[in-house]
N, C-alpha and C positions, 0 to 999 in steps of 0.2 A: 504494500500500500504506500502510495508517494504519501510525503507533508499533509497535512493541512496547513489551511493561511496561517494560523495559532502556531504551528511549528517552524515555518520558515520566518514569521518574523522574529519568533523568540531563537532563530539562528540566526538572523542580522543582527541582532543585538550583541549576542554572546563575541558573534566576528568583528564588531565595532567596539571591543571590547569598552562594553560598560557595564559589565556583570560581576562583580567584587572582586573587583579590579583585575582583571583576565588582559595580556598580554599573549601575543603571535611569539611563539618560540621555537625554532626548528619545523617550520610549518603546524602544528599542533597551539594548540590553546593552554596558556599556561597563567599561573596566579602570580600575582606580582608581590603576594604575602609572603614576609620574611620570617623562615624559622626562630624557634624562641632560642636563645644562645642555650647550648647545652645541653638542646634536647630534641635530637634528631625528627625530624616530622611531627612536631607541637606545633601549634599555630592553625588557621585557616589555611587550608592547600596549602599548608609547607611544603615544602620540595616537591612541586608539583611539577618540576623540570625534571626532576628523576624518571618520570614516567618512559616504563622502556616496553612493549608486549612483545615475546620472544615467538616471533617466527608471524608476528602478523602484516597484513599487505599495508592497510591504511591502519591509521591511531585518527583520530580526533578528540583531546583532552579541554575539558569544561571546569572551572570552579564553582559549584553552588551554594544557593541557601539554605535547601535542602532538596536532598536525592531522593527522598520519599516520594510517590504519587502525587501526593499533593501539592510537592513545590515541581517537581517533572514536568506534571502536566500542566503548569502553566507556563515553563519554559520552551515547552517544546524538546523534553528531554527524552520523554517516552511516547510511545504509540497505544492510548487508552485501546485502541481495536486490538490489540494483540492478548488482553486480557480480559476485555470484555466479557460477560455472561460468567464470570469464575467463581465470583464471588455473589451473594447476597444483598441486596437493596440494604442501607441501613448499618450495614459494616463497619464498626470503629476501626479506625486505622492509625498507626503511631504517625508524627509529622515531624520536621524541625530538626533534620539531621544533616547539618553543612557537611559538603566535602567536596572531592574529587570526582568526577564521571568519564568514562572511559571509553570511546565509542570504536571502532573500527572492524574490520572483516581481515580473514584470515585468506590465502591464494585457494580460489577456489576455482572452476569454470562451469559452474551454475548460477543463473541469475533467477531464482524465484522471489528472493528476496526485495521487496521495493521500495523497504525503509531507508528513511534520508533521499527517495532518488538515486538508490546507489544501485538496483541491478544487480545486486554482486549476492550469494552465498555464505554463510560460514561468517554470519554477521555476531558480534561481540556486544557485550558491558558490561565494564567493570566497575563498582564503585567501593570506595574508600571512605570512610566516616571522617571528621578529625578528631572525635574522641573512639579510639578503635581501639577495641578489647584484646588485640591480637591474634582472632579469628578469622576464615574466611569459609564463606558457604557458597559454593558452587549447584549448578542446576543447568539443566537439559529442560527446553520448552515442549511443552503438554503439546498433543495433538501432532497439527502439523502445523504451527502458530510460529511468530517470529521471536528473535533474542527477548522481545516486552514482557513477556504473555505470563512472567513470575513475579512481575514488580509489586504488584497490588498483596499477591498471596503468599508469597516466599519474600520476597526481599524487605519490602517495608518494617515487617517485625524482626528481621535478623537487623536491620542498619540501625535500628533504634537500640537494639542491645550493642554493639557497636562491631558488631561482624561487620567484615565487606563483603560485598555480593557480588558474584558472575554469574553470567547467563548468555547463551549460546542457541541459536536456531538448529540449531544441529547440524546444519549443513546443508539442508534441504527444505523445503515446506509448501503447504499449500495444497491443493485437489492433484497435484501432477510430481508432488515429490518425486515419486516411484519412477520419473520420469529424465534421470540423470544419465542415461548409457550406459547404467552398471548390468552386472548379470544377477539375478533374483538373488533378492536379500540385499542386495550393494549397496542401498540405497541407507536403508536402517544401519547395516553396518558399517556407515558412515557416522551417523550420529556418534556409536563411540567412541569414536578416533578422537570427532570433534570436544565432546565433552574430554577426554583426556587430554587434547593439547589445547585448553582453555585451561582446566584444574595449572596443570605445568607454568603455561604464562601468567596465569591469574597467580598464582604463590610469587612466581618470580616479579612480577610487575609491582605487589603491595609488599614485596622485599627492598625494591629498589626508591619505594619513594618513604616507606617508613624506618628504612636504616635495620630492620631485620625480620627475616622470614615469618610468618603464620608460624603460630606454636599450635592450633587446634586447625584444621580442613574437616567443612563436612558435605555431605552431596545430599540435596533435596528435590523433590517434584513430584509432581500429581501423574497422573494417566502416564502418557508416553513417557516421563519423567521420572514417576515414580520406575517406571522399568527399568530406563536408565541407574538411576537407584539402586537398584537390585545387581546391574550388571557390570555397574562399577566396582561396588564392593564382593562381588565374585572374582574378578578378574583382575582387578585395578586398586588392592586395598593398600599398597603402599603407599598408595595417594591421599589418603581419608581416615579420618579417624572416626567414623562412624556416618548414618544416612539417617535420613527422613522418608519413608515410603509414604506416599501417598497414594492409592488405589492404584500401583503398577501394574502394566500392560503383560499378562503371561502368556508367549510364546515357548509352547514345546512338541516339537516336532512329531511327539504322538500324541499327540490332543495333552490335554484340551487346548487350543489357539482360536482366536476371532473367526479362521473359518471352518470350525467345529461346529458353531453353533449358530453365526449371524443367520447362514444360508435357510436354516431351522423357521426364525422369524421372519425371513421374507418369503418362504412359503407359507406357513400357516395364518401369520395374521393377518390377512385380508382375507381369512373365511372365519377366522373368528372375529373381527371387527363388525365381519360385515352382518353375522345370523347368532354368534356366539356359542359356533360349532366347539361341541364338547370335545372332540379328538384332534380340533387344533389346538383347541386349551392345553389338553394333556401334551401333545407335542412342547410345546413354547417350555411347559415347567421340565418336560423331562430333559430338554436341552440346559435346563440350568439355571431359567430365566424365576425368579423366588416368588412364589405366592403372596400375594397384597402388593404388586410392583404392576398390576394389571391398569390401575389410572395413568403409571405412564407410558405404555407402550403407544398411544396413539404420537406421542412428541417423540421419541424414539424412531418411531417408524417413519416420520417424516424427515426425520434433520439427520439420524446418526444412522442408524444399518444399514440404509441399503449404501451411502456413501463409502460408509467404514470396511463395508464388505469388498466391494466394487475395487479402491482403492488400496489395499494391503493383498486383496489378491493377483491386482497386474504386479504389485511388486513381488508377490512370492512364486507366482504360477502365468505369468503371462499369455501365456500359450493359450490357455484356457479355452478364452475366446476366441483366437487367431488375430487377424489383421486388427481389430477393434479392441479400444485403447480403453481399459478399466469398466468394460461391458455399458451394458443396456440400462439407462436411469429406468427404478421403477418395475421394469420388464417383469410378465407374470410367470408363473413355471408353468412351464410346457414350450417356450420360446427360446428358438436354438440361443444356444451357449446361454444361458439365462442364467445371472448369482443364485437364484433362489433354489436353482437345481444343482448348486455346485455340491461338488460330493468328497469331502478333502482325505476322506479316506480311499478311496478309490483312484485317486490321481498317483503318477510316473511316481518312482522314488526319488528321481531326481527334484519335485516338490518338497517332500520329507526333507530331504538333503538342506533346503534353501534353508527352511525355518531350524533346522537345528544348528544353521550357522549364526541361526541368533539367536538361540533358545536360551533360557535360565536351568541352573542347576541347582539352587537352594546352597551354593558351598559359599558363603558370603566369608570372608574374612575380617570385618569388625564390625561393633554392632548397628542395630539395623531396628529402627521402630517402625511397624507398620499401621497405617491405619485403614481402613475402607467400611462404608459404608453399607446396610446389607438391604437396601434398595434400590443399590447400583443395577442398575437397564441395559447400560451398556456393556461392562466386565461385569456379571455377573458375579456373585462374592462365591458363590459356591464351585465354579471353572476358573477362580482367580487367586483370589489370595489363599482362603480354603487350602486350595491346594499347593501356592505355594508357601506355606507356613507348613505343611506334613513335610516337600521336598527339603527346606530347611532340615527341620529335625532329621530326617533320613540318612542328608548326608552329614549328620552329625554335629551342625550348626548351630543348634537350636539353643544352648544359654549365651548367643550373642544376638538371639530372634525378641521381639515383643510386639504380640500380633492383638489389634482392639478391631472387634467389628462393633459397629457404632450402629445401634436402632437407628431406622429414619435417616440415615444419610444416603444422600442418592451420590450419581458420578456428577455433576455440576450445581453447583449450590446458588446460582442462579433461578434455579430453576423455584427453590424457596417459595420466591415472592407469588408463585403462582398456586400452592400449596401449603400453606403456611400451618396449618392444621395434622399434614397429615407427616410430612420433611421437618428435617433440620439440617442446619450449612455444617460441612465438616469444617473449615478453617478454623474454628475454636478449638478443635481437636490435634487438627494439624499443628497450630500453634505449641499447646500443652505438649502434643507428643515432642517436638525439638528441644522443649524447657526438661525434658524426662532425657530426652537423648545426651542433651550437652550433660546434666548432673549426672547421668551415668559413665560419662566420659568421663571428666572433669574432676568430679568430686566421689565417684566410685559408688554411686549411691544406686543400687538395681531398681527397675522402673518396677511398679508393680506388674505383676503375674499378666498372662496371656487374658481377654475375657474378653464378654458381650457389655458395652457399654450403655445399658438402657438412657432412654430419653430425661432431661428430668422435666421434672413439674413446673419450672420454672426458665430465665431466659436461655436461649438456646442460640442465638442471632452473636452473642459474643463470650461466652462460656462454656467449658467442657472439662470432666471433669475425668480422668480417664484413671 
């Protein structure tokens, strides 16, 4: 998505430096505030010329008044679309945290990405508080959303404690991600590269302008993110000293994965929508889909499956359909190559193959708080976390696991406002769980026991009690 007017003029300013006191330094935006003697990155953007990101194409560095949403979005520092729908009507959110902002994209040669007008892939932010605890939390964007898309849910509450924050598009985004020249899977298997050589520049960049490395790293995010989540700290735990799951995405190459069971809902609910055919019903639950989640299959079925389906299968299975690119919007089953007749167990093993080069194994290497909610529509809690909380334990992970399913939390807490009665937003939870993560880090203190977190009686819009 290019600018809005609101963001290009709040980049003619910041370029005309009149933005607390911002000065052009080495082409990059730099603060003209002098460190406090004796104490290396004290100050407003002190040593905000130290800024180095190792191995990215563009930098464009910002001093602000605060890096939160609240001062972002009026600079023109974020892209409110990128995060849109995440969060709940109504949401307190922490404000008032000056610092540093770090914008740029790494070499890539995909251009999905159209924040800033740049065209470019593999797009970056970084931010640095000037009262910074020593911490940094890193994150991989939900969905297929741009570097933004965690400001509001992830980063605000971390830069208030005085973590810095990065965040990453992964590499790719949007309805055509899957759409980069790679060979099935490539595409996803890009996201971790990305998240890995963000974590690296992100430590080395808040090393070089605070005079010494992160003492704590932790990896956060929701949906695609929380996955990430999960496959960082399997694969990549030297990086991290622990994670935040958010409702992560579980691919495994023998089920359960999205196209186990999407195909399930695009056959049967338009026969139970439409007459309230009892053996679609029974279909939908036995695929996974949780009893009392049936008010929201109608918004499901219009915005998220048949997309989700459509789109992670040209990435895994392209062939599928042949010449025709993330198949038929809508298309009913009985219509050649149709999603709703795909059959993921029946497909080449050259399929299997794609998704176990992405697949999770539960072998996480530090710990790892999970949260989701068990009226999630979209990852079903019982094909998702369910199962990956047993993989955990299996391979033997399981006292570095802490798994809450949460009453009443669906997969987009947006959605709230529409339901307010019968939902609740997880971001309170999500919240609590990172305050549980870090004092399990930190202060050795174990979060409580695995469990079902009922609703309470009382506010639910910004509390949780897990």
């Amino acid at each position: 998505m290019s600018m809005t007017t609101a963001q290009r003029r709040a980049r003619r300013t910041v370029l005309s430096s009149t933005l607390a006191g911002a000065v052009v330094v080495g082409g990059a935006l730099a603060s003209a505030a002098p460190a406090v003697a004796g104490k290396p990155g004290a100050g407003h953007c002190a040593r905000v010329d130290k800024v180095r990101v190792k191995g990215a194409e563009r930098v464009e560095v910002a001093c602000l008044d605060d890096l939160t949403t609240t001062g972002t979005t009026r600079s023109g520092h974020t892209n409110p679309a990128d995060w849109s729908g995440l969060h709940a009507p109504g949401t307190r959110t922490p404000s008032g945290v000056p610092g540093i902002q770090v914008d740029g994209y790494f070499p890539d040669t995909s251009t999905s990405n159209t924040n800033h007008g740049w065209n470019h892939d593999s797009q970056f932010v970084i931010r640095i508080p000037d009262d910074w605890n020593g911490g940094l939390v890193v994150s991989g964007a939900p969905g297929v959303r741009g570097q933004y898309a965690n400001d509001l849910v992830i980063g605000d509450w971390v830069l208030a404690k005085g973590y810095a924050f990065a965040s990453t598009d992964k590499g790719n985004m949007g309805a055509g991600f899957w759409d980069d020249g790679s060979t099935p899977g490539g595409s996803i298997r890009e996201w971790h590269r990305r998240v890995t050589e963000l974590a690296v520049a992100a430590r080395d960049t808040v090393g070089h302008v605070r005079a010494q490395r992160p003492s704590r790293t932790y990896m956060a995010g929701i949906s695609n993110g929380g996955y990430l989540t999960r496959w960082q700290l399997e694969n990549r735990p030297d990086l991290y000293d622990g994670g935040l799951d958010w409702e992560g995405t579980l691919f495994r190459a023998d089920g359960p994965n999205l196209l186990t069971y999407l195909p399930t809902a695009l056959e049967h609910y338009p026969a139970y929508a439409a007459t309230g055919d009892e053996a679609a019903h029974a279909a939908m639950l036995d695929a996974g889909f949780q009893p009392g989640t049936e008010f929201l299959w109608p918004f499901h079925h219009q915005v998220y499956w048949d997309a989700t389906q459509r789109w992670y299968r040209e990435e895994l299975d392209p062939t599928y359909d042949g010449d025709l690119k993330a198949g038929v919007p809508f298309c009913a089953s009985g219509t050649p190559a149709c999603d709703a007749d795909y059959d993921y167990a029946a497909r080449p093993q050259a399929v299997k193959d794609a998704v176990r080069s992405i697949e999770l194994t539960g072998a996480i290497g530090k710990p790892l708080v999970t949260i989701h909610g068990d009226l999630d529509t979209l990852l079903p809690i019982a094909t998702d976390s369910d199962v990956y909380d047993r993989l955990v334990d299996d391979a033997g992970s399981g006292d570095r696991h802490r798994y809450y399913r949460v009453e009443d939390g669906t997969h987009t807490d947006g959605l709230y406002a529409a339901f307010p009665d019968r939902l609740r937003p997880l971001l309170p939870c999500a919240r609590t769980g990172f305050d549980l993560l870090t004092a399990w880090v930190e202060d050795g203190t174990p979060p409580p026991a695995d469990r079902t977190v009922p609703r309470p009686a009382g506010d639910v819009l910004d509390t949780c009690a897990l």
